[in-house]
Backbone as CSV, one residue per row, in Angstrom:
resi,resn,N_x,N_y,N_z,CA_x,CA_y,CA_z,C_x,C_y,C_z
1,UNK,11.909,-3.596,-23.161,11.669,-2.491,-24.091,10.850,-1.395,-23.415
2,UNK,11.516,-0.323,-23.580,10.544,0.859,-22.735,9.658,1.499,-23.423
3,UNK,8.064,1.455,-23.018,6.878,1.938,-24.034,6.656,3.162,-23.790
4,UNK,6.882,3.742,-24.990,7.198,5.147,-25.416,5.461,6.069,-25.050
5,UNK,4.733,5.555,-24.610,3.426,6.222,-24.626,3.394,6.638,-23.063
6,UNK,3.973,5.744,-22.378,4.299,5.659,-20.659,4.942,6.393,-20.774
7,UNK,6.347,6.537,-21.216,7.246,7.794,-21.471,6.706,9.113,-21.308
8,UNK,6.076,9.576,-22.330,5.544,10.408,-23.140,4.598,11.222,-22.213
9,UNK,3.769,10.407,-21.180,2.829,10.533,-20.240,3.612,11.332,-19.347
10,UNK,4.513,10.116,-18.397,5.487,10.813,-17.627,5.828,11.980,-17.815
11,UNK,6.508,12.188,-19.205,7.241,13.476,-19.418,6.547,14.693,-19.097
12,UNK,5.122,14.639,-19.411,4.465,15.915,-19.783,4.043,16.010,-18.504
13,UNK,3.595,15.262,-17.320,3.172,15.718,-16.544,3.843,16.272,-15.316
14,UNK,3.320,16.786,-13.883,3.996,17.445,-13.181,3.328,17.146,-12.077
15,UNK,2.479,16.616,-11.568,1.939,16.050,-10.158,1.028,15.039,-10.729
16,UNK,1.894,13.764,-10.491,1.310,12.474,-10.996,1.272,11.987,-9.809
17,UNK,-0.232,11.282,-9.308,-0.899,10.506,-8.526,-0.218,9.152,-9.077
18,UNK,0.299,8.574,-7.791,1.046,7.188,-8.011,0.095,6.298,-7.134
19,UNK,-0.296,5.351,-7.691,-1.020,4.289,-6.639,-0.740,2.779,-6.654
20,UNK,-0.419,2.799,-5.474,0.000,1.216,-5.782,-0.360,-0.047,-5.001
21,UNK,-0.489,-0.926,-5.356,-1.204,-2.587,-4.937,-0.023,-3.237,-4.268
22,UNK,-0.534,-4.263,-4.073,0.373,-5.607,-4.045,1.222,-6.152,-4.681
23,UNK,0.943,-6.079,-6.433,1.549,-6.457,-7.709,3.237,-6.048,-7.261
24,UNK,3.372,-4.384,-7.010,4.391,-3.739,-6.593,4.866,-4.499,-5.638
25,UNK,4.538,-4.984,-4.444,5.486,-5.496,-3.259,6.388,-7.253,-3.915
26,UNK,5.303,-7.851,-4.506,5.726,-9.491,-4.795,6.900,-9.449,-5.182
27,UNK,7.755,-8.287,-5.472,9.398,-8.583,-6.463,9.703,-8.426,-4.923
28,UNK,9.535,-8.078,-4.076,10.300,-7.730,-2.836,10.088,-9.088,-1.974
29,UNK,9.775,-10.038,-2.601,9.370,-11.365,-2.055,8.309,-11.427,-1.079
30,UNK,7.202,-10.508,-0.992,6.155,-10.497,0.081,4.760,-10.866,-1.123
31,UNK,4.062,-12.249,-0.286,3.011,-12.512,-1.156,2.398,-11.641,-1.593
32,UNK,0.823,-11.994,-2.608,-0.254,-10.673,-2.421,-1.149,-11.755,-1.344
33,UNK,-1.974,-10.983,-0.764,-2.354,-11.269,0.400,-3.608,-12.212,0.336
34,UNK,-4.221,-12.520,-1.128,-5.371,-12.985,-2.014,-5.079,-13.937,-2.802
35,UNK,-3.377,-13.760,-3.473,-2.775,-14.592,-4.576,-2.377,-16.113,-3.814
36,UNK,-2.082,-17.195,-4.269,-0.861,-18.085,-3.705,-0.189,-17.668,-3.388
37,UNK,-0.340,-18.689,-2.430,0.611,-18.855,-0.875,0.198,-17.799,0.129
38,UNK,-0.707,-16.259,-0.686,-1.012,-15.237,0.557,-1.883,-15.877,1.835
39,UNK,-1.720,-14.615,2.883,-2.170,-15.232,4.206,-3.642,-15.525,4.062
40,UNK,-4.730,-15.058,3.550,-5.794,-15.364,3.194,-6.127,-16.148,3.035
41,UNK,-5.526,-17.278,2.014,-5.935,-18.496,1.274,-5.293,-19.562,2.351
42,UNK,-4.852,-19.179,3.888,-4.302,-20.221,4.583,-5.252,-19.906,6.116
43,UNK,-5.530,-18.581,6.272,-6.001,-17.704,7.633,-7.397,-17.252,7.413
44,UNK,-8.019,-17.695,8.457,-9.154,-16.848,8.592,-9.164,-15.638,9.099
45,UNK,-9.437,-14.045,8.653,-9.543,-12.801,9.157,-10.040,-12.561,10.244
46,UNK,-9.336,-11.414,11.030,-9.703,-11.584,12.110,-10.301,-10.047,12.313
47,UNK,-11.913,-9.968,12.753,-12.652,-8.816,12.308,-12.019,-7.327,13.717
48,UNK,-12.231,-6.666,13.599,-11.939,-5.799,14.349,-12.172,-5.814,15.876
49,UNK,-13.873,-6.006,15.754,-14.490,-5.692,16.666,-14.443,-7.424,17.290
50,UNK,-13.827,-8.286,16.470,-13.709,-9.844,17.516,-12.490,-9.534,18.101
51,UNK,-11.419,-8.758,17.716,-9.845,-7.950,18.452,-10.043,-7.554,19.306
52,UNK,-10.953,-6.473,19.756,-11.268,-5.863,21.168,-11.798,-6.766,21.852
53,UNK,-12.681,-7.566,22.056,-13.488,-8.092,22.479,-12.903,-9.739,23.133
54,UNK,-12.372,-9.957,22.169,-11.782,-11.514,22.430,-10.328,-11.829,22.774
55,UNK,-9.468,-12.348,23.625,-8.035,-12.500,24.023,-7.773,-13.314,22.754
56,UNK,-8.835,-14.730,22.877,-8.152,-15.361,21.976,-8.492,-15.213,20.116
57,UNK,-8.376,-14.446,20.383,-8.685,-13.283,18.683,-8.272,-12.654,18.779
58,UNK,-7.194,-11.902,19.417,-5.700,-11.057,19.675,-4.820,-12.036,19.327
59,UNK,-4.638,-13.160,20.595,-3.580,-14.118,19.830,-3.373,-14.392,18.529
60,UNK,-4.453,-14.972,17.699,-4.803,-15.478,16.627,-4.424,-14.384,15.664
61,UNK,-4.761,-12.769,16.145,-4.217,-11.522,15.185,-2.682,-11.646,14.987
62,UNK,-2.131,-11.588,16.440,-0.809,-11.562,16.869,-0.326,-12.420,16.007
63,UNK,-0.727,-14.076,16.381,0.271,-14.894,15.325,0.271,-14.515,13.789
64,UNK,-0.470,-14.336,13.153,-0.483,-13.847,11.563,0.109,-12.585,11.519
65,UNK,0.258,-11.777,12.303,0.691,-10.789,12.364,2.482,-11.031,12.554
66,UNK,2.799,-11.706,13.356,4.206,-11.917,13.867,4.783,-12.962,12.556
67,UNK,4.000,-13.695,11.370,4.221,-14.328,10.214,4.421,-13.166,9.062
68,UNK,3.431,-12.515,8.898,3.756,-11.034,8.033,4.497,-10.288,8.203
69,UNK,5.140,-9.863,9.733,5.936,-9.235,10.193,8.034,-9.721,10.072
70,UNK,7.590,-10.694,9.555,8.754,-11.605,9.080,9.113,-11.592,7.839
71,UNK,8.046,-11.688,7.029,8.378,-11.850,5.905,8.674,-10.320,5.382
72,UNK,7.659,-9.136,5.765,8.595,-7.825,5.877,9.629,-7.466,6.369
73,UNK,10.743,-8.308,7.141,11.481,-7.811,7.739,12.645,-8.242,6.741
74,UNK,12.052,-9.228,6.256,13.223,-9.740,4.920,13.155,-9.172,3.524
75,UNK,12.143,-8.505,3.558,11.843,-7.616,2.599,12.878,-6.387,1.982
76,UNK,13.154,-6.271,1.137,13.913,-4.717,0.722,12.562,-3.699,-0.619
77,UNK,12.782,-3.158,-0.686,12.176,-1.980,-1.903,12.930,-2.348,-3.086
78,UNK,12.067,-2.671,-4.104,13.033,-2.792,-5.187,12.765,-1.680,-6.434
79,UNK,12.865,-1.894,-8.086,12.615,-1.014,-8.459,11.676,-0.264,-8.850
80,UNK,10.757,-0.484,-8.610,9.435,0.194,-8.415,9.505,1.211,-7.538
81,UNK,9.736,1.189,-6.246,10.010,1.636,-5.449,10.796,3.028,-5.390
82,UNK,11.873,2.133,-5.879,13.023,3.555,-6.204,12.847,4.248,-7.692
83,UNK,11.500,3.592,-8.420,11.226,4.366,-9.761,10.465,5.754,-9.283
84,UNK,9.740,5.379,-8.223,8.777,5.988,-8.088,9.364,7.360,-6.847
85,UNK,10.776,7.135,-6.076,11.184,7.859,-5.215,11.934,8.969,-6.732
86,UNK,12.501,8.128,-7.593,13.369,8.972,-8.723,12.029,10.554,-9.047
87,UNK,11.268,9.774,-9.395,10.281,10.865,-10.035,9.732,11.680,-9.100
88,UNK,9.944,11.254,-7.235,9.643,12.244,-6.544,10.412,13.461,-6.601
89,UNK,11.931,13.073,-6.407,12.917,13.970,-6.256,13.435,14.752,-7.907
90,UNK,12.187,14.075,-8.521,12.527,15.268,-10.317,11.535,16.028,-10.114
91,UNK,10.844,16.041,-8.638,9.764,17.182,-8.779,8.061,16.787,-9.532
92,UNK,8.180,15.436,-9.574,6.634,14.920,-10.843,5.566,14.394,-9.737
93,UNK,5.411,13.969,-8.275,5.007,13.637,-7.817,4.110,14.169,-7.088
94,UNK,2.867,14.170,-6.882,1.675,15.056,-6.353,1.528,14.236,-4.791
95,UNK,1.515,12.544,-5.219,1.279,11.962,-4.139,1.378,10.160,-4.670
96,UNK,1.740,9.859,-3.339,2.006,8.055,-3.544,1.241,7.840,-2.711
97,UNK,0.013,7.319,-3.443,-1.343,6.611,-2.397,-1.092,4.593,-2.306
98,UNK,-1.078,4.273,-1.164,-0.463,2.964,-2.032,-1.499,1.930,-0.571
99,UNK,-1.532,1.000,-1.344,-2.938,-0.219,-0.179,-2.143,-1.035,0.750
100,UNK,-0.645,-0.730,0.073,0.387,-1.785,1.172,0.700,-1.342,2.157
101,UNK,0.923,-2.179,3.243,1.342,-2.203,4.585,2.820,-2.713,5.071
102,UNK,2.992,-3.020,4.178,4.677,-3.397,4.347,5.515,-2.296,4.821
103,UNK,5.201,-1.187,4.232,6.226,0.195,4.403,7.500,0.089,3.828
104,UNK,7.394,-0.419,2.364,8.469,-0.554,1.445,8.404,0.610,0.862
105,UNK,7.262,1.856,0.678,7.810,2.857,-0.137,8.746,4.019,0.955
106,UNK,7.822,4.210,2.180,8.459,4.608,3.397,10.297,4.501,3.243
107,UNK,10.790,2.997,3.226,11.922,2.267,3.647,12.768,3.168,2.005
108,UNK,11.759,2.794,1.177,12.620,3.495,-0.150,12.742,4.828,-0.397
109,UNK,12.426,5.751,0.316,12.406,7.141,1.190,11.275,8.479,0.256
110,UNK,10.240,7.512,0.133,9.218,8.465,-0.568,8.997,8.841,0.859
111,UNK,8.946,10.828,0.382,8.543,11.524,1.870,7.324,11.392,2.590
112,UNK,6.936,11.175,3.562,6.034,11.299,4.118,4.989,12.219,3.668
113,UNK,4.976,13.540,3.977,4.290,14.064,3.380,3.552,13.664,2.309
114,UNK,4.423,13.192,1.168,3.558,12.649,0.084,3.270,10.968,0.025
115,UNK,3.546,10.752,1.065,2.475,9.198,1.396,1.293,9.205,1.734
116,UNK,0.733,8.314,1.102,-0.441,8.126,1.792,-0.847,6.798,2.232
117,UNK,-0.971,6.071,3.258,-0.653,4.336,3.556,-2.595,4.293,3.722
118,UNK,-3.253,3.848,2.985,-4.582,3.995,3.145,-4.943,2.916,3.952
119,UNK,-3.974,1.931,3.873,-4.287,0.472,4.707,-3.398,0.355,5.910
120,UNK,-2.555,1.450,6.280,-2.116,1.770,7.232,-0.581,0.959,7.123
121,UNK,0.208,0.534,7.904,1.899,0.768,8.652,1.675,-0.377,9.129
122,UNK,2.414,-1.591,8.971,2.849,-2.809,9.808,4.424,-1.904,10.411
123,UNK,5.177,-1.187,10.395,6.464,-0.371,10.948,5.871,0.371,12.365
124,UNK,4.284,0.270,12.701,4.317,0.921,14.252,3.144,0.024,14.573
125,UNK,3.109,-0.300,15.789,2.319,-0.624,16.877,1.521,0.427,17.175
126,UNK,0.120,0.263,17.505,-0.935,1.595,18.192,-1.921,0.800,19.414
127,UNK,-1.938,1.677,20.544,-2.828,1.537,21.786,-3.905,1.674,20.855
128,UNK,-4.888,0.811,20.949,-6.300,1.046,21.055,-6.811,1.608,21.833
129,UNK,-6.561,2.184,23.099,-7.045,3.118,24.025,-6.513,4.369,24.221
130,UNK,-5.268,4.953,24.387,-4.425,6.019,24.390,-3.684,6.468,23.471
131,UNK,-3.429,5.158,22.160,-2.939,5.785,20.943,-1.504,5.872,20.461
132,UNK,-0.842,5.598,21.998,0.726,5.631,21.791,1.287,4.894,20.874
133,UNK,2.333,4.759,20.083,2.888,4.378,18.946,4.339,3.827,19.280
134,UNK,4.224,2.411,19.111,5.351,1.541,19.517,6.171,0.947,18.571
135,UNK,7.712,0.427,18.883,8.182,-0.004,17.801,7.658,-1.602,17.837
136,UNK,7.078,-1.774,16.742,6.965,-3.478,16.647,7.937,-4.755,17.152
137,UNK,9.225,-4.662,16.994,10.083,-5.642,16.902,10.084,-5.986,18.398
138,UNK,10.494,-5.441,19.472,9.984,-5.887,20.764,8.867,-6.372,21.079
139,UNK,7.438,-5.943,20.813,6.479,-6.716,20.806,6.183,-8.099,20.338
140,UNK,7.020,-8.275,19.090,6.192,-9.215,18.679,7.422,-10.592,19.270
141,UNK,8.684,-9.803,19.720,9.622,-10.631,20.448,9.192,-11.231,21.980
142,UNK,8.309,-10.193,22.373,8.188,-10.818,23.690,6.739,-12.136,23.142
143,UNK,5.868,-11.387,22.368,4.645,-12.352,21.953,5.024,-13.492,21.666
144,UNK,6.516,-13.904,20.334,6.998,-14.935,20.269,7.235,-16.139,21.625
145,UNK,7.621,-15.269,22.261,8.117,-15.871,23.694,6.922,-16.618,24.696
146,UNK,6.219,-15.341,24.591,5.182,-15.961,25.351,3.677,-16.058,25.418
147,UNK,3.573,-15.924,23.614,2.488,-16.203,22.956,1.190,-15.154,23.578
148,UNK,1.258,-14.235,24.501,0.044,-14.075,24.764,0.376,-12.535,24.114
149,UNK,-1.080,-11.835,23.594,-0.864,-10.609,22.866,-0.742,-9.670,24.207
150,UNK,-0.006,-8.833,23.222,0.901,-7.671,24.425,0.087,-6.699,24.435
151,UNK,0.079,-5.660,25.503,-0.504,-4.517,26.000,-0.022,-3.712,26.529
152,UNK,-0.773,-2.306,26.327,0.220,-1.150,26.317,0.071,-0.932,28.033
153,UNK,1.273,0.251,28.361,1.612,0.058,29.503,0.082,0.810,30.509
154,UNK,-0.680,1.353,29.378,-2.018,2.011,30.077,-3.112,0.945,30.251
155,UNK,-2.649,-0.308,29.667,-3.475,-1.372,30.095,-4.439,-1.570,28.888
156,UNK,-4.390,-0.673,27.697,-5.287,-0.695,26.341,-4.154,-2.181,25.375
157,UNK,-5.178,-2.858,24.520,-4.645,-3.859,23.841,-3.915,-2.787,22.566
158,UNK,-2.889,-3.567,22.443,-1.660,-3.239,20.871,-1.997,-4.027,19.463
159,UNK,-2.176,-2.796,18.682,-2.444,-3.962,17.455,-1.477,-3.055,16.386
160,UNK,-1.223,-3.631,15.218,-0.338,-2.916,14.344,-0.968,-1.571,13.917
161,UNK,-0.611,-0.799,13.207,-1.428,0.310,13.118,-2.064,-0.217,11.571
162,UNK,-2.357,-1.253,11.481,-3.358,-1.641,10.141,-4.517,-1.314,9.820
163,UNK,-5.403,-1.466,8.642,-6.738,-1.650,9.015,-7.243,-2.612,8.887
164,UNK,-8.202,-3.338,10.077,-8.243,-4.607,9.919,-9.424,-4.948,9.036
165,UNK,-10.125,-6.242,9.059,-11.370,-6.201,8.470,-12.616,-5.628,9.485
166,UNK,-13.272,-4.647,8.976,-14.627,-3.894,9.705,-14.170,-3.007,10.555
167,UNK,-12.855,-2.609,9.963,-12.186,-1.288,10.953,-12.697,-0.004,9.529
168,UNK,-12.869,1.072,9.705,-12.932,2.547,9.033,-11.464,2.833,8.214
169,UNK,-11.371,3.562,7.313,-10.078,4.161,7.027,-10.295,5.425,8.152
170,UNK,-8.925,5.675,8.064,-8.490,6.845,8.650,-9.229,7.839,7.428
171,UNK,-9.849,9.179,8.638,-10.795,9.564,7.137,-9.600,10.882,6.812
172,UNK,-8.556,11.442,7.723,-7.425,12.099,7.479,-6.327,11.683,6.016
173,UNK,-6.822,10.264,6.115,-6.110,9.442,4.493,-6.718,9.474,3.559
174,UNK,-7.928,9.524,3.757,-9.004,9.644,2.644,-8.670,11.005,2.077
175,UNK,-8.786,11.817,3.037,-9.152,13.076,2.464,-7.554,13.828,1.577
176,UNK,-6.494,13.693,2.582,-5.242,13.270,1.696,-5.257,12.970,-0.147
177,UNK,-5.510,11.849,0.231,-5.502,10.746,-0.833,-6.672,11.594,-2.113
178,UNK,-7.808,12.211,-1.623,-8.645,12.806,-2.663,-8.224,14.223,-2.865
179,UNK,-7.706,14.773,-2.153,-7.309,15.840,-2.456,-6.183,16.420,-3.524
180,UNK,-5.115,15.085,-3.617,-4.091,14.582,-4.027,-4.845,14.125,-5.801
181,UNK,-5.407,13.423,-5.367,-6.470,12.906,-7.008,-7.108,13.866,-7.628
182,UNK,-7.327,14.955,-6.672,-8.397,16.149,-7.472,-7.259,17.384,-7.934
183,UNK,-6.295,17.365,-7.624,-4.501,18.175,-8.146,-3.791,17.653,-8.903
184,UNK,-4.111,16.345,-9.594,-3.115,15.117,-10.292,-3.428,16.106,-11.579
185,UNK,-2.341,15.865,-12.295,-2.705,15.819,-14.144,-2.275,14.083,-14.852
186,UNK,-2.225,13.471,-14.040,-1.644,11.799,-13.876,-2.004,11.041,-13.215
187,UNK,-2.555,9.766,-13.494,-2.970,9.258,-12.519,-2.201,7.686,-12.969
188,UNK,-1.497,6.844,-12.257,-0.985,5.639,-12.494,-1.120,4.607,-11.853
189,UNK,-1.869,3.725,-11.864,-1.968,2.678,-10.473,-1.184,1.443,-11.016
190,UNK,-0.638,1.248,-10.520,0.856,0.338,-10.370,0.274,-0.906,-9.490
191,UNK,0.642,-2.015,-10.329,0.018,-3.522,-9.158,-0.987,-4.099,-8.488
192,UNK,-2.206,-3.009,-8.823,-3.561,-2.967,-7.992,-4.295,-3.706,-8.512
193,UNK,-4.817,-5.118,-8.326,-6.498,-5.038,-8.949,-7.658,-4.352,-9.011
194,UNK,-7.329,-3.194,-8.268,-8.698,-2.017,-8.499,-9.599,-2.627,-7.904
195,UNK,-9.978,-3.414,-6.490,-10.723,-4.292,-6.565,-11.433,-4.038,-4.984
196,UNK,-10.457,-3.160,-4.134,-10.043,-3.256,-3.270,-11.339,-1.734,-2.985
197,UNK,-12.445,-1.839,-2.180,-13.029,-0.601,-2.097,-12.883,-0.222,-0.232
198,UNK,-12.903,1.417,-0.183,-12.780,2.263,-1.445,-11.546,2.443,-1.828
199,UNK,-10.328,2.064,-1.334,-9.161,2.715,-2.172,-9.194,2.680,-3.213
200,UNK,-9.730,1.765,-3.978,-9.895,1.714,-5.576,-10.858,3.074,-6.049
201,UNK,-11.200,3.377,-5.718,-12.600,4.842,-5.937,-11.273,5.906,-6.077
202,UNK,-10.147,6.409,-5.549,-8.954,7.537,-5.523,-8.217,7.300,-6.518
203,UNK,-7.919,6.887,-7.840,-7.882,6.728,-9.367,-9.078,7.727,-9.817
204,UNK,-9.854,7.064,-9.325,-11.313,7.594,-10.727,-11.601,8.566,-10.192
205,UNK,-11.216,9.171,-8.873,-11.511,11.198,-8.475,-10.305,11.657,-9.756
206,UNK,-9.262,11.028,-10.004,-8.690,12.107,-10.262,-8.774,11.560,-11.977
207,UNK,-9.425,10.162,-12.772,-9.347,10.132,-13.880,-10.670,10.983,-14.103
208,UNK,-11.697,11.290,-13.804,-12.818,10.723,-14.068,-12.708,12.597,-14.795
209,UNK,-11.655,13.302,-13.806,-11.738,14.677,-14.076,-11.081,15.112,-15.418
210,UNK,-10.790,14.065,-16.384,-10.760,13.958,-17.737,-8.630,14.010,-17.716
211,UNK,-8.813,13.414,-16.501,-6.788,13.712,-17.011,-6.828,12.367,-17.269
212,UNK,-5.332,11.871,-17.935,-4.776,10.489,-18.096,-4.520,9.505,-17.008
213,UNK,-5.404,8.440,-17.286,-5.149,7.068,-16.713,-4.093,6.259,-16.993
214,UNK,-3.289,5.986,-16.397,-2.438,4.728,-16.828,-2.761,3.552,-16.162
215,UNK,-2.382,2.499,-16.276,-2.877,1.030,-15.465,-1.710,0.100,-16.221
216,UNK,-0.558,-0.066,-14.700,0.094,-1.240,-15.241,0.057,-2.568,-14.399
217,UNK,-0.706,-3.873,-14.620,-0.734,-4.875,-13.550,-0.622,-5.682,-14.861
218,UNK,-0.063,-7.031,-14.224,-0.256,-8.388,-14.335,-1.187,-8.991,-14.492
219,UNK,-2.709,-9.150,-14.994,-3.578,-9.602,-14.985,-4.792,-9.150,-14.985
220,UNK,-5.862,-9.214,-14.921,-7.165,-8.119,-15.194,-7.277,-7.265,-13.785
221,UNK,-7.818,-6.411,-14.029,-8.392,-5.041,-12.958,-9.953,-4.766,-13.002
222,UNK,-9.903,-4.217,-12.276,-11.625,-4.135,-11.783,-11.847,-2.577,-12.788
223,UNK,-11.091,-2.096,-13.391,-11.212,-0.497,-13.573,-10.858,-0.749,-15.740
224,UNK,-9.959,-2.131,-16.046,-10.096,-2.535,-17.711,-11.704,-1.825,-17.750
225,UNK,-11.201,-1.612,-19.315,-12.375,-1.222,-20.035,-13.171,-0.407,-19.794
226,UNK,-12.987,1.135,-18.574,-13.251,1.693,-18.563,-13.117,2.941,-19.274
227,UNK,-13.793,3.633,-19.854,-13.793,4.796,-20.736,-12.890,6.024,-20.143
228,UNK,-12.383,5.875,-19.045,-11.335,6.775,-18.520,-9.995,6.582,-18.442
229,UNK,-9.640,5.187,-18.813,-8.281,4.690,-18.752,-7.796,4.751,-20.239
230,UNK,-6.891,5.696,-20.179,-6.386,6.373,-21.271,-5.081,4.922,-21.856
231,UNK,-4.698,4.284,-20.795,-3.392,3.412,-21.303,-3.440,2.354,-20.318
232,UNK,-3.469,1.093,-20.968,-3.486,0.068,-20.141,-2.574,-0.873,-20.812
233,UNK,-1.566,-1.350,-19.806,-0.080,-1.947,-20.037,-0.458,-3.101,-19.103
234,UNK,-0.268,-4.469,-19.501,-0.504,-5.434,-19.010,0.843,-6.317,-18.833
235,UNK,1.354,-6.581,-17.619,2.690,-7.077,-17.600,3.545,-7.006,-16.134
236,UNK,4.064,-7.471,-15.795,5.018,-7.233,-14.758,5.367,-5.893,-14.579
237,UNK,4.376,-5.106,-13.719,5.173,-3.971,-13.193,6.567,-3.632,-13.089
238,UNK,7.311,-4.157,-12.148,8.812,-3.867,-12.314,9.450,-4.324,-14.012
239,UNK,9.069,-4.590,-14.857,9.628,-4.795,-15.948,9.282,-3.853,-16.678
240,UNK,8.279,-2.731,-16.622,7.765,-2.467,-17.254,7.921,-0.276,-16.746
241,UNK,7.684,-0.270,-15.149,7.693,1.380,-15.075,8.617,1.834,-15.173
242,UNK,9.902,0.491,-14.367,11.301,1.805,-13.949,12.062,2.377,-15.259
243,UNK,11.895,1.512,-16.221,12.867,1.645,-17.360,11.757,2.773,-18.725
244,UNK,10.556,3.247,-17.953,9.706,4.174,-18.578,10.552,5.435,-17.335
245,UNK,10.804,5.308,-16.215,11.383,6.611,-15.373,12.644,6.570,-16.176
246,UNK,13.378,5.947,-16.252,14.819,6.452,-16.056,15.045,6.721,-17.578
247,UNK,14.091,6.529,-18.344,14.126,7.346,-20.176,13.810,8.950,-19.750
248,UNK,13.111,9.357,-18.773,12.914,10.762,-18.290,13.772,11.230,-17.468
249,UNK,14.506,10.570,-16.432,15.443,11.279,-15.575,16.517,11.922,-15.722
């Protein structure tokens, strides 16, 4: 059943801040990274600064990395995805700020321009020293092979272009991402527990400025019961946005 208040929201607005979690990727068969079965609840994190520093804390990145890198590769975009590309190309979209690394909205052809990957791209490889930008699938083919983590041809170590734990955001995403929240008349976070700082803080720049909140997840959020969240829909995301887009398209 499509809820006519989501509708209604949609309709009226014209640069809606889209943000999205994990909740969004799980129909695409990729865990959440916190939930069952995610890599978390099986892997210990591997901190940034133990990556530079340690070979065998590259490996250890590498292998979890070359496990995630799998299960994205079997991955497709589903309708979330393409709800959210529909409403780009009707012109409603200000910006898609989203915490995943999969590069399922990328793959579902939200433009660049209006991406914002705050947790960065498992789709490129980056030198830690020179910066160059590699395609993954060879890397992690030769790593398979011969287990030891690969390096760029300047002799700097390769890591996905993620952010790891005790790495910085890119502050070029930040500023993106707030600039985008402070132009919204919409703000929707799709799949997020809100939990996640700071990406969770780029909602409340752009609710806090008295426009409409929406919040659709599966389960509680760190941001319920706040006096700025105008609509809170509790439920299976994909059951719940695309069939609120395509009553507007």
């Amino acid at each position: 059943m499509v809820d006519s208040r989501l509708v209604e929201r949609l309709r009226a607005s014209q640069r809606i801040l889209i943000f999205s979690g994990a909740g969004v990727s799980t129909a695409s068969g990729i865990p959440d990274f916190r939930g069952p079965g995610g890599v978390w609840t099986r892997r210990r994190p591997v901190y940034y600064d133990e990556f530079l520093a340690s070979e065998a804390a590259r490996i250890e990145y590498w292998d979890y990395k070359l496990e995630t890198w799998e299960i994205h590769q079997r991955a497709h975009p589903n309708a979330v995805h393409d709800a959210v590309v529909a409403l780009e190309r009707a012109g409603k979209v200000a910006a898609v700020v989203t915490q995943n690394v999969d590069g399922l909205h990328r793959r579902a052809g939200t433009s660049p321009d209006r991406l914002v990957e705050l947790h960065g791209t498992d789709l490129i490889v980056e030198c830690q020293t020179c910066h160059a930008a590699s395609d993954p699938a060879p890397l992690f083919a030769r790593f398979k092979a011969t287990r030891r983590a690969p390096r760029c041809e300047c002799g700097g170590v390769l890591k996905s272009a993620t952010i790891s734990f005790g790495q910085s955001l890119r502050p070029g995403d930040l500023e993106r991402a707030a600039t985008a929240a402070m132009n919204a008349d919409l703000v929707v976070a799709l799949g997020s527990t809100l939990s996640v700082h700071p990406a969770a803080s780029i909602p409340l720049l752009a609710a806090e400025r008295g426009i409409p909140y929406v919040i659709v997840n599966r389960g509680p959020t760190d941001h319920d019961g706040r006096a700025c969240v105008t609509l809170r829909l509790e439920g299976d995301v994909t059951a719940i946005f695309p069939p609120a887009v395509d009553a507007i398209i």
